[in-house]
Residue, then its C-alpha position, 0 to 999 in steps of 0.5 A: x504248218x507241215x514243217x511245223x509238225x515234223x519238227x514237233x514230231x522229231x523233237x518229241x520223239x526222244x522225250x518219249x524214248x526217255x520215258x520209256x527207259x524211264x518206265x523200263x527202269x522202274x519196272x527193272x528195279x522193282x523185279x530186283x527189289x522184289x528179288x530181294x525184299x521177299x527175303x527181308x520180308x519173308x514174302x514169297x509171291x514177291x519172289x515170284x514176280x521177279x524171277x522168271x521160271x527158269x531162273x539159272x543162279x549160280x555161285x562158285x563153291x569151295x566144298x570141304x575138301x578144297x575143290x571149287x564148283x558151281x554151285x546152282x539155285x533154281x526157282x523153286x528154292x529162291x522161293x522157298x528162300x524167300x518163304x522160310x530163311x528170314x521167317x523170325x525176322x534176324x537174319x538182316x539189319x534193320x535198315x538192310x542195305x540195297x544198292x541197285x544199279x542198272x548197268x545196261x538196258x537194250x529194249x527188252x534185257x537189261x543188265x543190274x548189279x546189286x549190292x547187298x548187306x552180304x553178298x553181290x548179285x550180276x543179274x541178267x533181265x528179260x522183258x516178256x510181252x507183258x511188258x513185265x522184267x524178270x530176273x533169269x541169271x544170277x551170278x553172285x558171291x559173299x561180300x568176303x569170299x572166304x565165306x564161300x566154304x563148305x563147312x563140313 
């Protein structure tokens, strides 16, 4: 009988791993949806579930003159994005494209890819004790770099 229930208990025990990566999964690809869904959708609190306050996304940037920088973008103002940039509801086709990918997960961060209509965002992830996944690094460009440009 005990023999049994060891057997049972190891045999068991990958199925509940599964599950869980499984759960952790869905949970990251809602924080990344979240992320960019409150900007088709003009939905704020949406971008706030997602990214976690300290939120580091960064671009490199080519200014007017030629020179290249890092161009940074906080909460706050992925915030604002999502409130305000697609508020007449023209900035994305009506089928927007959204490819996901979780590249790695381990425990409690995770690493996604998102490709977009127009840009591509590396993402880093964390999982708080509420068991709920934020996005705290974005690194991103422009499907077509050459729009990395300052204009003026």
């Amino acid at each position: 009988m005990q023999r049994s229930f060891l057997f049972l208990l190891f045999a068991a025990a990958p199925l509940a791993a599964q599950a869980a990566d499984a759960t952790d999964n869905q949970l990251i690809e809602r924080a990344v949806r979240d992320y960019i869904e409150s900007q088709h959708k003009a939905d704020p609190q949406r971008m706030e579930r997602g990214l976690d306050p300290r939120l580091a996304k960064r671009t490199y940037w080519q200014a007017a003159d030629g020179t290249e920088f890092i161009m940074n973008t906080d909460f706050d103002a992925m915030v604002k994005v999502a409130r305000t940039y697609n508020k007449d509801g023209t900035k994305f086709p009506a089928q927007p494209r959204v490819d996901i990918k979780i590249l790695d997960v381990d425990q409690r961060m995770a690493t996604v890819k998102l490709s977009a209509d127009e840009w591509i965002d590396y993402m880093h992830l964390y999982k708080n004790q509420r068991s709920e996944w934020k996005i705290v690094n974005v690194l991103w460009q422009y499907h077509d770099t050459a729009r990395q440009v300052s204009k003026k």
